[in-house]
C-alpha positions as CSV (number, residue, x, y, z in Angstrom):
1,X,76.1,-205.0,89.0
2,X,74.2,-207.9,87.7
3,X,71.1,-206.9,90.3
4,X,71.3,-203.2,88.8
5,X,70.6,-204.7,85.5
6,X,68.0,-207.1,86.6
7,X,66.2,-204.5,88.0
8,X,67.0,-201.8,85.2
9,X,65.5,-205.1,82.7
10,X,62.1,-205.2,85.0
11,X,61.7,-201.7,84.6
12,X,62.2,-201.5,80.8
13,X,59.6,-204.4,80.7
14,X,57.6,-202.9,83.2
15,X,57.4,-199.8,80.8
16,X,56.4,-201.6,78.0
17,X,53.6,-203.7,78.7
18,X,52.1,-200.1,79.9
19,X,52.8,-198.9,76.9
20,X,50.9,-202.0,75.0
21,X,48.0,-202.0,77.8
22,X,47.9,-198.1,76.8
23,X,47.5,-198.9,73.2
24,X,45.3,-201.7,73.8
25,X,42.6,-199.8,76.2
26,X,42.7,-196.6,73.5
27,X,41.6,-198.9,70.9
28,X,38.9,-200.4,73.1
29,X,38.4,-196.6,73.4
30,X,38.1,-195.6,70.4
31,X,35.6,-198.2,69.2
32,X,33.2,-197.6,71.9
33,X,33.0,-193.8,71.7
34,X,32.8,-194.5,67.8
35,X,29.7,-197.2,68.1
36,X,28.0,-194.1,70.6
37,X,29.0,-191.9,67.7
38,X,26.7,-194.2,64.9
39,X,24.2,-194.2,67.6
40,X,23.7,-190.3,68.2
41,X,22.1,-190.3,64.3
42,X,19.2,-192.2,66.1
43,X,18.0,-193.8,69.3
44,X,15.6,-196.8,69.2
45,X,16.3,-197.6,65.7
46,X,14.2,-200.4,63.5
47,X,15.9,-203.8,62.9
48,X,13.1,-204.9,61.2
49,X,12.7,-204.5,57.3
50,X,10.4,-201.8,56.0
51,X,7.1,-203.0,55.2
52,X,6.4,-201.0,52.3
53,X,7.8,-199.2,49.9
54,X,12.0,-198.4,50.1
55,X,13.4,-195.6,49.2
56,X,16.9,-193.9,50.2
57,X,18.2,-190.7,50.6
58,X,22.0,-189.8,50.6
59,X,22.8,-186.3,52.5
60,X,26.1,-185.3,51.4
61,X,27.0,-182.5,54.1
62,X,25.9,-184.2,57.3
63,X,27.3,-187.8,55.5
64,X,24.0,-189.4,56.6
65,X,22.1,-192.2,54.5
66,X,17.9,-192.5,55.1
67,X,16.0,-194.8,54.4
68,X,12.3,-194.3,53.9
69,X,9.2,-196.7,54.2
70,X,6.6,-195.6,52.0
71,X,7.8,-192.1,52.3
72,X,8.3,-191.8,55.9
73,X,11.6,-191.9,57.5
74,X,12.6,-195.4,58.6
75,X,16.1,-195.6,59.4
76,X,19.3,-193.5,59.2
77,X,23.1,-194.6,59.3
78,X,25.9,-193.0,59.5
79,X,28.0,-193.0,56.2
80,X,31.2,-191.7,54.3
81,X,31.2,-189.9,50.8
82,X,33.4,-188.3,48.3
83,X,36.5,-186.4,49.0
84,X,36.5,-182.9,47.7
85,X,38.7,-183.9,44.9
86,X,36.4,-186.8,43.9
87,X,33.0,-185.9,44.7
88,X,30.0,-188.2,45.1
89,X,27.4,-187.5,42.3
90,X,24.1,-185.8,43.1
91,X,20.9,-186.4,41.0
92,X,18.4,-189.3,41.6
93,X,19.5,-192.8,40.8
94,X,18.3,-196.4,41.1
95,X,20.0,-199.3,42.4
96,X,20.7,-201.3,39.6
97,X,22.6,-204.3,40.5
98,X,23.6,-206.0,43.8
99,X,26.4,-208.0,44.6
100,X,28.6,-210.1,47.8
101,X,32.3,-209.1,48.2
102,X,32.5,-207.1,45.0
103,X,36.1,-206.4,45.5
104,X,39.0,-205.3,47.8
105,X,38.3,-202.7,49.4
106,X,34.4,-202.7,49.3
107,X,33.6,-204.9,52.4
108,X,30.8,-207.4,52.2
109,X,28.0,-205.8,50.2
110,X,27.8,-203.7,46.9
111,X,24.6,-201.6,45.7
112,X,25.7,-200.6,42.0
113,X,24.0,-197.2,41.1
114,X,23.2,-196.1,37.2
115,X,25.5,-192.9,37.3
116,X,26.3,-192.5,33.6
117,X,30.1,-190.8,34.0
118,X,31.2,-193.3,36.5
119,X,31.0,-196.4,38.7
120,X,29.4,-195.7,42.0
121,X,27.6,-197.0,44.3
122,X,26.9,-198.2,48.2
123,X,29.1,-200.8,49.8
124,X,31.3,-201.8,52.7
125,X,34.2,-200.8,53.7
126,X,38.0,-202.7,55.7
127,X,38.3,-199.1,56.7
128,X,35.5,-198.7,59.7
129,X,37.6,-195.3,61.1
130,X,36.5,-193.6,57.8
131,X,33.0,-193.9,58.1
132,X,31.5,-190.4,59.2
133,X,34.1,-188.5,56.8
134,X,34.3,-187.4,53.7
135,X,37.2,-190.1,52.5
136,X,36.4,-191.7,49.3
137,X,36.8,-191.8,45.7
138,X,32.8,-191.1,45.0
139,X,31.2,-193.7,46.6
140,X,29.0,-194.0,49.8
141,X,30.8,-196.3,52.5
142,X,28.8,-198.0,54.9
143,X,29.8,-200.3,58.2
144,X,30.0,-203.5,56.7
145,X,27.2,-204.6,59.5
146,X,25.1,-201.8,58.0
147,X,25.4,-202.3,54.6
148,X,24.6,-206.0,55.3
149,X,21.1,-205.1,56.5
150,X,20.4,-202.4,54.1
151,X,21.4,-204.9,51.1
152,X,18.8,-206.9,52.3
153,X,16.0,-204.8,52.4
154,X,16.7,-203.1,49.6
155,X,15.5,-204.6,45.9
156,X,17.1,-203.7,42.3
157,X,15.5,-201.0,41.2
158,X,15.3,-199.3,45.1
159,X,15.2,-195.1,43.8
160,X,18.9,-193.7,45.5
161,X,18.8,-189.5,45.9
162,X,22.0,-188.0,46.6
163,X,21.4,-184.4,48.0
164,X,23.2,-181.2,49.3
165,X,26.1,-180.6,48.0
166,X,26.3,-177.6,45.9
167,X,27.7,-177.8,42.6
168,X,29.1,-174.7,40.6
169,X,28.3,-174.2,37.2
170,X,31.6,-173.6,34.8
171,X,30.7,-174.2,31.5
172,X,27.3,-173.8,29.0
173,X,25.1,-176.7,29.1
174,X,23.8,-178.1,26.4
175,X,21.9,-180.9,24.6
176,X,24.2,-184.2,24.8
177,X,26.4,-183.1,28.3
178,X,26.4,-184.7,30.9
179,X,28.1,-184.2,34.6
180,X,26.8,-183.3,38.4
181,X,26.3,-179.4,37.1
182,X,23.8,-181.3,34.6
183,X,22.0,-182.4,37.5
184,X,22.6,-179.3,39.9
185,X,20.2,-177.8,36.6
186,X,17.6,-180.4,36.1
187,X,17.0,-180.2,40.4
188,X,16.4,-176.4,40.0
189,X,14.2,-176.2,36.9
190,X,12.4,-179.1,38.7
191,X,12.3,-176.7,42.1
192,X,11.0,-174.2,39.6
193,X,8.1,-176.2,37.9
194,X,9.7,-176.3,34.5
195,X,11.4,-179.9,34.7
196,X,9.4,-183.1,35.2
197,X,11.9,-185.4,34.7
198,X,14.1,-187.9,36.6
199,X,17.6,-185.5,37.4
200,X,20.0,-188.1,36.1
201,X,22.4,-186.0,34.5
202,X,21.9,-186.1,31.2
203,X,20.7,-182.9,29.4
204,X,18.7,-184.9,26.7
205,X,15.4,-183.1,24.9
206,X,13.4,-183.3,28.2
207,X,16.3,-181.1,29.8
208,X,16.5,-178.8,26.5
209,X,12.5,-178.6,25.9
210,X,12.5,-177.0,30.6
211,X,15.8,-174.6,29.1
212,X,13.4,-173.3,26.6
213,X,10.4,-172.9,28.7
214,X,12.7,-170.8,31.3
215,X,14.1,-168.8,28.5
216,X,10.7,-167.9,26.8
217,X,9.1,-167.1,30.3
218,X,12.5,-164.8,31.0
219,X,11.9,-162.9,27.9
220,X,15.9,-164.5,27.5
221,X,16.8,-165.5,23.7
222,X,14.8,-169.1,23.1
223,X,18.1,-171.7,22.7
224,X,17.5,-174.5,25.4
225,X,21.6,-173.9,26.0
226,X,21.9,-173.6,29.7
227,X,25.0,-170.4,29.6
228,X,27.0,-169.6,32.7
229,X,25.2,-166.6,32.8
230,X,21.8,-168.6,32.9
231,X,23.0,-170.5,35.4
232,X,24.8,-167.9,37.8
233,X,21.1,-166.4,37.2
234,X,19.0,-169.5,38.5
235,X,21.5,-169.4,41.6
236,X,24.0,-172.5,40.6
């Protein structure tokens, strides 16, 4: 009886430490086919800061961040962005303040952007498995090793364009609003040549002045208020 249960004991601890080598080796997994992942955005990548001048570009739908060296594409890392529900904001933005362990949750580095509805930016994450996905409340989540390179060759000021994600406009736009459908406007008068400015969202008298300029040119009543039916006619 006693040898039945000795052996019965080996087995259940036999079982077990398979289970835990299982676990262990799937994790090991996991990691590996994740770093080939963060490669497949680009073999022989720079480590190297960009000589010139920075500039980054966020790219929403394939939740990819570039970095640019005097225009020309420098560097790409893989990235996670907003959740459906809480959407990272398009337009063009500038880093506007920097910052080491900004809080829980945001890994090593922050990159503070100057969205006017919100607080976004570009940080790290304690949630590595998220990166790739779209998984956060709005802002763009780098690997912490990433984001710790990136912060250093980025300066304040560094111009940030968030792109490609298509925004549906569901209300009149007007003078004073301001939102992502503001932006999703300013890019497409700008596309058209009627827009010059910076799209940061904000329909000020720049935005209102491009409205007009469509309108007239349209042969549409002149009153710089971007309507739904303006805007289901420009395509957003």
């Amino acid at each position: 009886m006693m040898s039945f249960r000795f052996r019965r004991s080996r087995i259940f601890y036999g079982i077990a430490i398979l289970a835990i080598l299982s676990i262990v080796f799937s994790i090991i997994g996991f990691e590996y086919m994740d770093e080939r992942e963060l490669a497949s955005v680009g073999n022989n990548q720079p480590t190297e800061a960009p000589p010139g001048k920075v500039s980054v570009v966020v790219k929403i739908q394939s939740r990819v961040l570039e970095v640019y060296n005097d225009d020309q594409l420098y560097k790409k890392y893989r990235i996670a962005v907003g959740k459906s529900e809480t959407p990272t904001p398009i337009g063009e933005w500038n880093v506007v303040w920097k910052d080491y362990n900004w809080g829980t949750g945001f890994g090593t580095r922050w990159m503070g952007l100057n969205v006017p509805w919100g607080t976004y930016g570009i940080h790290g994450t304690n949630k590595p498995w998220s990166i790739g996905q779209f998984a956060s409340h709005g802002c763009i989540r780098m690997r912490n090793k990433d984001v710790e390179e990136l912060f250093e060759w980025i300066p304040v000021g560094t111009p940030v364009r968030i792109e490609d994600r298509k925004i549906k406009v569901a209300r009149s736009l007007k003078f004073k609003t301001a939102g992502s459908d503001v932006v999703a406007l300013q890019l497409k008068l700008k596309e058209l040549g009627y827009f010059q400015g910076r799209a940061d969202g904000l329909f000020g008298s720049m935005t209102e002045e491009a409205v007009k300029a469509y309108q007239s040119d349209k042969g549409i009543p002149v009153s710089g208020v971007a309507t739904k039916e303006l805007c289901t006619a420009l395509g957003i």
